[in-house]
C-alpha positions as YAML, in Angstrom:
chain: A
units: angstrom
residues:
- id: 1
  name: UNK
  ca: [50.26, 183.24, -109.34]
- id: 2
  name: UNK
  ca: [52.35, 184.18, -112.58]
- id: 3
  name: UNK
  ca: [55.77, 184.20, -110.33]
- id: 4
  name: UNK
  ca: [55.08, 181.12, -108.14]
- id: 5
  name: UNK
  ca: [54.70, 178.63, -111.65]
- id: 6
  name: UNK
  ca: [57.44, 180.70, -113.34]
- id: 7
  name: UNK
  ca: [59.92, 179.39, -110.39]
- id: 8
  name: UNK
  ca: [58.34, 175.78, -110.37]
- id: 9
  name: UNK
  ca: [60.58, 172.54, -111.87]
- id: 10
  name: UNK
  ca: [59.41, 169.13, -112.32]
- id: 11
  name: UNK
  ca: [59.72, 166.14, -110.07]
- id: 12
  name: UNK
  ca: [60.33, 162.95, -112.09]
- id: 13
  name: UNK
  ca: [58.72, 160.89, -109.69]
- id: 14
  name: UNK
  ca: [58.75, 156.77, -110.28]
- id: 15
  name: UNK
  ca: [57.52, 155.02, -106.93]
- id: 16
  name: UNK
  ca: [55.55, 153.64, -104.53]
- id: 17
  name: UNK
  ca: [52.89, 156.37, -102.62]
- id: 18
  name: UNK
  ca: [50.90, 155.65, -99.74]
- id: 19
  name: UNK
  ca: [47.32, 156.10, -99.89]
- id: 20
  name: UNK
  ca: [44.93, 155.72, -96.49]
- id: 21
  name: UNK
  ca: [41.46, 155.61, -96.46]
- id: 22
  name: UNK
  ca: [38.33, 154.73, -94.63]
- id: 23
  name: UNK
  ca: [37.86, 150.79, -94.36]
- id: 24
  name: UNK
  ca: [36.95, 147.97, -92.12]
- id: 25
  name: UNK
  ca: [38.54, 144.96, -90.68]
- id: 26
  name: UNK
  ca: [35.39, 142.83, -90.95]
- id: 27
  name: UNK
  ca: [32.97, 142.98, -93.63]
- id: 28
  name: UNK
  ca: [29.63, 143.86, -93.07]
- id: 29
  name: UNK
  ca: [26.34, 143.29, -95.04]
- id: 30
  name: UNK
  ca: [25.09, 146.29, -95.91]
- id: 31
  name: UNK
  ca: [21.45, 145.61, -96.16]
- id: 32
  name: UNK
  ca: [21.45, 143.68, -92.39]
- id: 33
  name: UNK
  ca: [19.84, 147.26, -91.29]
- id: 34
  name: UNK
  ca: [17.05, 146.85, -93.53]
- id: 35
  name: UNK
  ca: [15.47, 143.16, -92.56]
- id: 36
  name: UNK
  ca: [17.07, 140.00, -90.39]
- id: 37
  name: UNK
  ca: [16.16, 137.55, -93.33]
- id: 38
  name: UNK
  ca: [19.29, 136.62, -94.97]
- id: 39
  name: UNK
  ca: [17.46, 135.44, -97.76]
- id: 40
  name: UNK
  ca: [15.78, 139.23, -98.46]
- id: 41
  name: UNK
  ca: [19.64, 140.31, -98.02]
- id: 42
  name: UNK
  ca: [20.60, 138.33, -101.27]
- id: 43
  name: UNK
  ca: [17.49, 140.10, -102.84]
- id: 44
  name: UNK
  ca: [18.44, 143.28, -101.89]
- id: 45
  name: UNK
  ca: [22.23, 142.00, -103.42]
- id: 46
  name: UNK
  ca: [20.80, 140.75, -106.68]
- id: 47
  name: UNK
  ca: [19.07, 144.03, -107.00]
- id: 48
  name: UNK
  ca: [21.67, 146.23, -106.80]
- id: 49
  name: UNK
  ca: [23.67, 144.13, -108.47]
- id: 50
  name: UNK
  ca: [21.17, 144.44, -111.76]
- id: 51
  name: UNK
  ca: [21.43, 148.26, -111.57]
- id: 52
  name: UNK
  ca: [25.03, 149.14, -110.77]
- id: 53
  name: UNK
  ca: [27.16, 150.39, -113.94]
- id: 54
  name: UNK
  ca: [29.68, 148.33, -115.27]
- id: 55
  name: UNK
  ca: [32.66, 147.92, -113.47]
- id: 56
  name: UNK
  ca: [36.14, 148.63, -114.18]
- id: 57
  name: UNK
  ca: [37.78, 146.88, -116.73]
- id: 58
  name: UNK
  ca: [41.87, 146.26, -116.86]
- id: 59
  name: UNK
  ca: [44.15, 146.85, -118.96]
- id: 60
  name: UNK
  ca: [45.72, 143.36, -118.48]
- id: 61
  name: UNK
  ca: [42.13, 141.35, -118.03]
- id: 62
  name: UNK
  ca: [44.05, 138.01, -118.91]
- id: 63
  name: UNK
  ca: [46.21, 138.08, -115.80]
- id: 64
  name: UNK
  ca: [43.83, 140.31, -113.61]
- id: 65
  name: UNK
  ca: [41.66, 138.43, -110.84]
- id: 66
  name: UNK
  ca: [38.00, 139.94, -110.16]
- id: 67
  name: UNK
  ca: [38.66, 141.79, -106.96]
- id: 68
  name: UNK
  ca: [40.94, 143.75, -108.51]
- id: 69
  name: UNK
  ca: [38.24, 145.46, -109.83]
- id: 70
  name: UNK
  ca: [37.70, 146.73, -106.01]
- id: 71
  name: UNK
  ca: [40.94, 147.14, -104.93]
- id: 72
  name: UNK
  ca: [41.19, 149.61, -108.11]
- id: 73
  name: UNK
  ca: [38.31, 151.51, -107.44]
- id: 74
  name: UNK
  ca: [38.98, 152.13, -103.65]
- id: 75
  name: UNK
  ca: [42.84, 152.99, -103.80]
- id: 76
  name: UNK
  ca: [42.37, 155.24, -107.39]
- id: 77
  name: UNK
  ca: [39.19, 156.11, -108.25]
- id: 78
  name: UNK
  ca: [37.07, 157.40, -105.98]
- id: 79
  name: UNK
  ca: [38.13, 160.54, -105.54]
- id: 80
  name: UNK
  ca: [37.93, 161.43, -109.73]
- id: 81
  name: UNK
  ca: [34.17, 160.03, -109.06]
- id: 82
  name: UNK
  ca: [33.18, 161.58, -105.94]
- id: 83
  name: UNK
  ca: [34.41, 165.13, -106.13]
- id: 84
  name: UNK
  ca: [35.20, 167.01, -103.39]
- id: 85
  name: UNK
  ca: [36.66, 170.30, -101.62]
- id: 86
  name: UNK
  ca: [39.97, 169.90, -100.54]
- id: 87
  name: UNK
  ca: [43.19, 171.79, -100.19]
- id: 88
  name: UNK
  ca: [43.80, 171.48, -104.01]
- id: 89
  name: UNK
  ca: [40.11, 171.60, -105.23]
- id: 90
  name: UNK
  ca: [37.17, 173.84, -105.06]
- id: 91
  name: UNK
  ca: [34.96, 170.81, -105.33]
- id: 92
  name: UNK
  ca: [34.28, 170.99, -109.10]
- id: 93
  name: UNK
  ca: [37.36, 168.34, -110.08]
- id: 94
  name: UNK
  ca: [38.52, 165.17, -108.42]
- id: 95
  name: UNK
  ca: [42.29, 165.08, -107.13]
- id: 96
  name: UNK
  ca: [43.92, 161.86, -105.34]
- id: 97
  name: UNK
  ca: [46.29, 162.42, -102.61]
- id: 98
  name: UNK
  ca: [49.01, 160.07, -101.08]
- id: 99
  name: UNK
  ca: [51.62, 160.32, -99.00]
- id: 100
  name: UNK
  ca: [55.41, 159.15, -99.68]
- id: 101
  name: UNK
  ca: [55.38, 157.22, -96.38]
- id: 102
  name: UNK
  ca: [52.45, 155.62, -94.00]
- id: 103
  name: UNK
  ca: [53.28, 157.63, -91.32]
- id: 104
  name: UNK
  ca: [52.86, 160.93, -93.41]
- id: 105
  name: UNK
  ca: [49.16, 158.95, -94.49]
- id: 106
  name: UNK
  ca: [48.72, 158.75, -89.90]
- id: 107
  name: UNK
  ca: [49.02, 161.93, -89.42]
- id: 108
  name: UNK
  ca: [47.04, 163.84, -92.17]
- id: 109
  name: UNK
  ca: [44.60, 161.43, -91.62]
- id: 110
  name: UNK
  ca: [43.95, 161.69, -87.92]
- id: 111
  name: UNK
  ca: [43.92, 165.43, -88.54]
- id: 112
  name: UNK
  ca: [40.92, 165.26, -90.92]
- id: 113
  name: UNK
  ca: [39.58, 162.49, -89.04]
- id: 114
  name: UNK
  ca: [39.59, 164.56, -85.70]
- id: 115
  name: UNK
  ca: [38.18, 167.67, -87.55]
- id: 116
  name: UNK
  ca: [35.26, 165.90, -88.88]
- id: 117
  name: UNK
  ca: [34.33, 164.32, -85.77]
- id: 118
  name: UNK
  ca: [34.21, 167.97, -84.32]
- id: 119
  name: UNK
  ca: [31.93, 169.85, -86.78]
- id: 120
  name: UNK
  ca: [29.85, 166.35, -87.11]
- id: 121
  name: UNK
  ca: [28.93, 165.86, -83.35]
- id: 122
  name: UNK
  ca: [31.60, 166.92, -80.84]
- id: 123
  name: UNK
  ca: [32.52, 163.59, -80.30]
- id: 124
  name: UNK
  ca: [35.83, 164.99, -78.54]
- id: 125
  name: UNK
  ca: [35.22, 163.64, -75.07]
- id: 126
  name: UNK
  ca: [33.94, 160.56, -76.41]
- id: 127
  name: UNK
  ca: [36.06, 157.19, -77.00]
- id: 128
  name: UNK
  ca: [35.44, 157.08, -80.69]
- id: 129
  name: UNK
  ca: [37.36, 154.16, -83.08]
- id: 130
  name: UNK
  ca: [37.72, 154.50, -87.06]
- id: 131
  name: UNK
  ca: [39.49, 151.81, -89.22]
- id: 132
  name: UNK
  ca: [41.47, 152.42, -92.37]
- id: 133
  name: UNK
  ca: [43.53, 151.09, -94.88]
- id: 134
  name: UNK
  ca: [46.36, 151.63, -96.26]
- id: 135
  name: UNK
  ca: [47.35, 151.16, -100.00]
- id: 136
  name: UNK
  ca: [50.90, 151.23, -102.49]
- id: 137
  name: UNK
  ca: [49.76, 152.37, -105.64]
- id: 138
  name: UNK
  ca: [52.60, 153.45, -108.16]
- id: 139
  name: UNK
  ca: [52.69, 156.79, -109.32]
- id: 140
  name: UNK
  ca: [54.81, 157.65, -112.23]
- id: 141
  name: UNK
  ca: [54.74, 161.31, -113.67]
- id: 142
  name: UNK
  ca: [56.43, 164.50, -114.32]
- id: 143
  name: UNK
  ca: [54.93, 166.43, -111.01]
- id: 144
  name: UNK
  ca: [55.33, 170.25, -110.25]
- id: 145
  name: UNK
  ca: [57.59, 170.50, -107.39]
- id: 146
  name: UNK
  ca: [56.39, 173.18, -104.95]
- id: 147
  name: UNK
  ca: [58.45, 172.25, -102.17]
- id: 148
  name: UNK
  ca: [60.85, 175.14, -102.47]
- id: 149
  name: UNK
  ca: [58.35, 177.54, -103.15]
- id: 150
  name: UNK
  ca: [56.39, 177.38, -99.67]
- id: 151
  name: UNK
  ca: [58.87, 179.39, -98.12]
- id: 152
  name: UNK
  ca: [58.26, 182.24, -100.84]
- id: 153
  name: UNK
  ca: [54.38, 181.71, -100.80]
- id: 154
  name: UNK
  ca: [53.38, 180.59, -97.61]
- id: 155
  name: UNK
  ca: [49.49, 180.00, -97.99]
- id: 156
  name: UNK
  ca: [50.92, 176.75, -100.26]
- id: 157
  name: UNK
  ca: [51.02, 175.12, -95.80]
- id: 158
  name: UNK
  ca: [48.26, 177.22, -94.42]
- id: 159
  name: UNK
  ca: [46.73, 175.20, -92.11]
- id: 160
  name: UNK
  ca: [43.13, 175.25, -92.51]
- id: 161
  name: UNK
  ca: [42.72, 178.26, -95.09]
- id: 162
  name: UNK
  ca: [42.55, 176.53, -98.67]
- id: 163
  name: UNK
  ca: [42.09, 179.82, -101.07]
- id: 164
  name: UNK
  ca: [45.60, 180.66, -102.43]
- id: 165
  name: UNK
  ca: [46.06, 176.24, -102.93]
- id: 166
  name: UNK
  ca: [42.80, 175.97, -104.74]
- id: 167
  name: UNK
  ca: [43.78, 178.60, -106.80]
- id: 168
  name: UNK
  ca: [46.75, 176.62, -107.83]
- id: 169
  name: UNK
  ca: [44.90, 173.46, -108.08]
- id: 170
  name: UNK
  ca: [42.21, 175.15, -110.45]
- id: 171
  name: UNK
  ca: [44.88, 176.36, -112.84]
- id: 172
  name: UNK
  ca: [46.91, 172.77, -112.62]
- id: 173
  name: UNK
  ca: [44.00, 171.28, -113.87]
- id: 174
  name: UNK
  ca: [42.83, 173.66, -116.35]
- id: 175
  name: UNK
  ca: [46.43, 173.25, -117.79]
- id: 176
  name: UNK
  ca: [46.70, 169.36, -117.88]
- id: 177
  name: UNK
  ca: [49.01, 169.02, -115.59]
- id: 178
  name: UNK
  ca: [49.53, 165.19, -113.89]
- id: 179
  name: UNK
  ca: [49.81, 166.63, -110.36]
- id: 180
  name: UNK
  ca: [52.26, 168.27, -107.88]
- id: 181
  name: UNK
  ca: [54.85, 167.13, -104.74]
- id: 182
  name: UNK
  ca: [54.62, 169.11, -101.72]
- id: 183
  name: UNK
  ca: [55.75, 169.20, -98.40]
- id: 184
  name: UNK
  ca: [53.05, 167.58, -96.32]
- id: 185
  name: UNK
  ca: [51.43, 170.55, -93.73]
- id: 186
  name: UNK
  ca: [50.56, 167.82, -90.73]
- id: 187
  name: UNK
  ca: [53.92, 166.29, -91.00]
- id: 188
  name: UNK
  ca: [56.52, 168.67, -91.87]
- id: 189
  name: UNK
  ca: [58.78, 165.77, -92.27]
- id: 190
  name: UNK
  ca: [56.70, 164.14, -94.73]
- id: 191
  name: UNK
  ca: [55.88, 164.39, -98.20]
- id: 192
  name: UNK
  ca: [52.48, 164.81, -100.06]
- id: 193
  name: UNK
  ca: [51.09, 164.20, -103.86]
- id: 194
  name: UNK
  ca: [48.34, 165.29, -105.06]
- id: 195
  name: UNK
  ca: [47.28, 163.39, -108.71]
- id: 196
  name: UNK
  ca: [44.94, 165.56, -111.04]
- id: 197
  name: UNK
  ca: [45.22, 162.60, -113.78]
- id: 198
  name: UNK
  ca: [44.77, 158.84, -112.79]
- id: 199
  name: UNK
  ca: [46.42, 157.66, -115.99]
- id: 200
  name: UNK
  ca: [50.06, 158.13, -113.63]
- id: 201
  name: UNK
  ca: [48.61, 155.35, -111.27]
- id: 202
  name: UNK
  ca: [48.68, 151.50, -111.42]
- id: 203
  name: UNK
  ca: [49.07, 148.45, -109.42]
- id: 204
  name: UNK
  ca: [47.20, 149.28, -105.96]
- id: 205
  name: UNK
  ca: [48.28, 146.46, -103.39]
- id: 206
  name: UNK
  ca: [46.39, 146.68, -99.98]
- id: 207
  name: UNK
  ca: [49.61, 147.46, -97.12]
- id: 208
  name: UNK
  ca: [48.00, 147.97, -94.13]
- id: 209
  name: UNK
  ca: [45.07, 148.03, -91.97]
- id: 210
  name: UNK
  ca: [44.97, 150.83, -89.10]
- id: 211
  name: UNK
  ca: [42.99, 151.32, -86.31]
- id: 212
  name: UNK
  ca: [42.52, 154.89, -84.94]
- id: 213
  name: UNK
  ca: [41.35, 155.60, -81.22]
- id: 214
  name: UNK
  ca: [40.06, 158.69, -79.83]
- id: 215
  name: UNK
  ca: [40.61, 158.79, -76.47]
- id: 216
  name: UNK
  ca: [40.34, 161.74, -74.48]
- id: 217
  name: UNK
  ca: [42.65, 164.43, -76.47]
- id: 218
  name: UNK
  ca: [45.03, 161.49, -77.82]
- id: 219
  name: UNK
  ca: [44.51, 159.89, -80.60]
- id: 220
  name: UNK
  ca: [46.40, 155.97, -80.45]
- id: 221
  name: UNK
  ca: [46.85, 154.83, -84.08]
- id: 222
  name: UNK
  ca: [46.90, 150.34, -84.16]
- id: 223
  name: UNK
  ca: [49.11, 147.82, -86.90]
- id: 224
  name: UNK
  ca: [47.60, 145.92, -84.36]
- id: 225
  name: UNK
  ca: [45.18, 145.19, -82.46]
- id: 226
  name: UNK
  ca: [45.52, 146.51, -78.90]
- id: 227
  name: UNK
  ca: [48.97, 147.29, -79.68]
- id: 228
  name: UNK
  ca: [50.02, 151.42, -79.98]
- id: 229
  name: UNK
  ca: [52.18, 152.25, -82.91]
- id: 230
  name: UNK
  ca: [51.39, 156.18, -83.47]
- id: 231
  name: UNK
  ca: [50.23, 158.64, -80.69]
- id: 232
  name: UNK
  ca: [49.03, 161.89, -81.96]
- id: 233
  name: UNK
  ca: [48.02, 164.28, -79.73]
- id: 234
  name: UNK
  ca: [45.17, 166.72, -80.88]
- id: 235
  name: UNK
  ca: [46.11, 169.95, -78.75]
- id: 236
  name: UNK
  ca: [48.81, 170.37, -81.88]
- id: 237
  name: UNK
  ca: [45.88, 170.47, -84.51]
- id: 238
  name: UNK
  ca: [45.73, 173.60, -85.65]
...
C-alpha cells in the first residue's frame, strides 16, 4: 500500500463529471399505494412534510430557486447520507462517483443495474425497464491519479473483487484526501471519479434522462423514447 501512494501524482481536475442515477420520467405520488383519496394523499404530504429535517440551504440563497434544493440533494448528496459498500468503501463512509463522459455513466450503470437484478430476483429472462438520470455537476480538486498505477497493482480494475480498492479508499479518507481519477473498469475507454469530500462539487444541472431495457441478454439504453442509442450486451459482464 506504502509503494502504490508513494508513486501516485495529483490530477488538477476543473470540469464537468457525469453523474447517473436512478429516476423517473413521470412523477409519481408516493402515498397513491396507501389510499385512492387524494385528499388523505395531501395528509399523508403535510405529514411528512412536518417531520422531515431541514433542507439544504445554498450558499447563494438570493439567486437560488427552491428546487434546487432537490436537484442538490439527488446529484451530490446522497451518497455522503446513505452510506454504502462500493468499490472504494467498506460501507462505513460515503463516496460519490461520476464519470467524465455519459457513456462511461451507460455502461457502469447497466453493469450494476444487471447485477442487482440477478441476486434480487433473476429477472434475466424477463423484459425488465429502469429509468435514470443523468447530471453535470462540477468537480474541482486536486485528485490522486491512479491511472498509471493499475498496470503495477492490478486489483485497482478487478472486476467484482473490491478488497485491495477499499483498502485504498479507507486510507484516502482517513487522510483527507478530496478523491481520486481512475480508469473506469466497465469502460476501459472511460474515465471514473470517485469524491470522498463534497465541498469539490457545485452547480448540478439535470443532462439527461435514460431509459434502460432488459431484453433477453441485451440491454438497449433510450435518449429517447423507443429510439436505441447504447446496446450493451450482458454475456461481457464479468
Amino acid at each position: 500500500m506504502n509503494s502504490l501512494f508513494a508513486q501516485l501524482t495529483l490530477a488538477d481536475v476543473h470540469q464537468d463529471v457525469a453523474r447517473n442515477i436512478v429516476s423517473l420520467r413521470q412523477s409519481q405520488d408516493l402515498f397513491d399505494d396507501l389510499t385512492d383519496d387524494p385528499a388523505e394523499w395531501l395528509l399523508a404530504q403535510k405529514v411528512e412534510d412536518e417531520v422531515k429535517p431541514p433542507p439544504y440551504r445554498s450558499r447563494t440563497q438570493i439567486i437560488d430557486r427552491p428546487f434546487e434544493d432537490a436537484e442538490w440533494f439527488n446529484a451530490i448528496t446522497w451518497p455522503f447520507k446513505h452510506w454504502q459498500a462500493s468499490r472504494f468503501s467498506d460501507g462505513s463512509f460515503g463516496v460519490w462517483y461520476g464519470s467524465e463522459s455519459i457513456e462511461t455513466t451507460v455502461f457502469e450503470s447497466a453493469y450494476h443495474w444487471y447485477r442487482g437484478l440477478l441476486s434480487d430476483a433473476g429477472f434475466e429472462r424477463m423484459a425488465v425497464i429502469a429509468e435514470r438520470k443523468v447530471y453535470l455537476v462540477a468537480c474541482s480538486a486536486a485528485l490522486l491519479d491512479l491511472r498509471q498505477a493499475a498496470g503495477e497493482y492490478s486489483d485497482l480494475l478487478h472486476p467484482s473483487d473490491y478488497a485491495f480498492c477499499q483498502s485504498v479508499g479507507a486510507r484516502i479518507h482517513r487522510e483527507g484526501h478530496p478523491g481520486l481519477l481512475t480508469q473506469s473498469v466497465r469502460r476501459p475507454a472511460g474515465e471514473n471519479l470517485a469524491i470522498f469530500n463534497p465541498a469539490v462539487l457545485s452547480n448540478p444541472r439535470h443532462n439527461y434522462q435514460l431509459t434502460y431495457r432488459l431484453e433477453g441478454l441485451q440491454i438497449v439504453v433510450e435518449k429517447q423514447l423507443g429510439v436505441p442509442w447504447v446496446t450493451l450486451d450482458v454475456a461481457n459482464f464479468s
